[in-house]
C-alpha positions as semicolon CSV with decimal commas, in nm:
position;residue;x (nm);y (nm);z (nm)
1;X;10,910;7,442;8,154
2;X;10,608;7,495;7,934
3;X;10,556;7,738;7,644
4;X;10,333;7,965;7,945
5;X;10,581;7,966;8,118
6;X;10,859;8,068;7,873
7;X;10,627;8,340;7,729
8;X;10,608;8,528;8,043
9;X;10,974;8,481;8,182
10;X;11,068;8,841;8,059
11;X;10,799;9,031;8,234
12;X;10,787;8,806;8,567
13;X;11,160;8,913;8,571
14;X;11,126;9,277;8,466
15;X;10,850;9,325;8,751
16;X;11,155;9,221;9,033
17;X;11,352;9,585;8,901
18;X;11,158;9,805;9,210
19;X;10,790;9,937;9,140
20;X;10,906;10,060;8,757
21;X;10,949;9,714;8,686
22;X;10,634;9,628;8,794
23;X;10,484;9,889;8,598
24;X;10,665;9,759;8,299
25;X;10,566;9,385;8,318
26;X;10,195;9,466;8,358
27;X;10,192;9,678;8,016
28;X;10,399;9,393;7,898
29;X;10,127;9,123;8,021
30;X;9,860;9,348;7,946
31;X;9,738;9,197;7,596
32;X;9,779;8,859;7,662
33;X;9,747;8,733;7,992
34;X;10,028;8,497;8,118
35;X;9,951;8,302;8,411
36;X;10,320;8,279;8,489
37;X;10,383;8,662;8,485
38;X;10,118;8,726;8,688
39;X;10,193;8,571;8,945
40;X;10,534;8,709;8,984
41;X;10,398;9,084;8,963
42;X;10,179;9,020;9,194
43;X;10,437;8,870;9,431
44;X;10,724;9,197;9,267
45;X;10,399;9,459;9,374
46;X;10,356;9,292;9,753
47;X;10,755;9,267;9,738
48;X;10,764;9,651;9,662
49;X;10,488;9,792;9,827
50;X;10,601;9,634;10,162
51;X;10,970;9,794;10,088
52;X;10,794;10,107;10,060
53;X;10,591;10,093;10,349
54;X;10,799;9,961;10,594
55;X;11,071;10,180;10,489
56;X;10,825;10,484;10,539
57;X;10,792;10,310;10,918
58;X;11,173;10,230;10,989
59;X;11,274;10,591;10,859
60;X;11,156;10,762;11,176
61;X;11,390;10,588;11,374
62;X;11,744;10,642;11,233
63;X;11,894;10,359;11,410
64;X;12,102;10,108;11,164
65;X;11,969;9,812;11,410
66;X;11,651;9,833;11,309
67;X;11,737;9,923;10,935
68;X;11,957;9,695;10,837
69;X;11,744;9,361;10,938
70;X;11,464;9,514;10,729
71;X;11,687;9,562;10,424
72;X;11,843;9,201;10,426
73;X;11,482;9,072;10,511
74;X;11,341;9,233;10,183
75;X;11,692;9,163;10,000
76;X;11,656;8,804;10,016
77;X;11,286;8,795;9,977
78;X;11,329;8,988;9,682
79;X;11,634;8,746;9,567
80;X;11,392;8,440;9,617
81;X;11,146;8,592;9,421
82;X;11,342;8,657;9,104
83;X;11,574;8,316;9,123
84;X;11,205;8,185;9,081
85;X;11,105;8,345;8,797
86;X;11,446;8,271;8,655
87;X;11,391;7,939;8,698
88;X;11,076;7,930;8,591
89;X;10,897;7,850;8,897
90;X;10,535;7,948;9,059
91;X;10,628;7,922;9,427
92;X;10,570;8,208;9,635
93;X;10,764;8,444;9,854
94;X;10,838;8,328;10,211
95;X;10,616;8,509;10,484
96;X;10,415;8,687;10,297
97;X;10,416;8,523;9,934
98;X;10,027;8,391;9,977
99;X;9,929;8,702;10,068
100;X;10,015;8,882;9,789
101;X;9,830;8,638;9,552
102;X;9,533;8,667;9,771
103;X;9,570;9,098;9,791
104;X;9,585;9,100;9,448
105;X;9,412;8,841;9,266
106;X;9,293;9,109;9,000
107;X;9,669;9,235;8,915
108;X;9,851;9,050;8,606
């Protein structure tokens, strides 16, 4: 690991707690940039914003066949995500991890 990366493990792993987490690690990284903990609230703020939105979608239908895939999709996207940062790795998301660097570039 390098000293980038060790600077910004807190806030890459604060932005995986939901959107306040995301919130959190961008005031954190807001001084200083960190290269490292930008790129995992960008990935956290793709990770949350498609909970949100696709749980806005699935709502409608009530049916747990359609809701539970969607929560152990996101689940274990979300568990990917953070095991990265723990480990101090740069490697995005599955699906949609590329994305999310690309939607927001300017974030971090």
């Amino acid at each position: 690991m390098t000293r980038t990366t060790d600077s910004g493990k807190t806030a890459a792993i604060t932005a995986y707690i939901l959107i306040i987490g995301v919130l959190i690690a961008m005031s954190m990284n807001a001084d200083e940039k960190n290269k490292f903990a930008s790129f995992h609230i960008r990935q956290a703020l793709g990770l949350s914003l498609t909970f949100i939105s696709f749980g806005a979608i699935i709502s409608n239908f009530d049916s747990f066949m359609i809701t539970f895939p969607m929560w152990i999709c996101v689940s274990v996207l979300w568990g990917y995500g953070i095991i990265t940062a723990i480990k101090g790795e740069t490697t995005p998301v599955p699906l949609l991890g590329n994305i999310f660097q690309k939607w927001f570039k300017t974030i971090g």
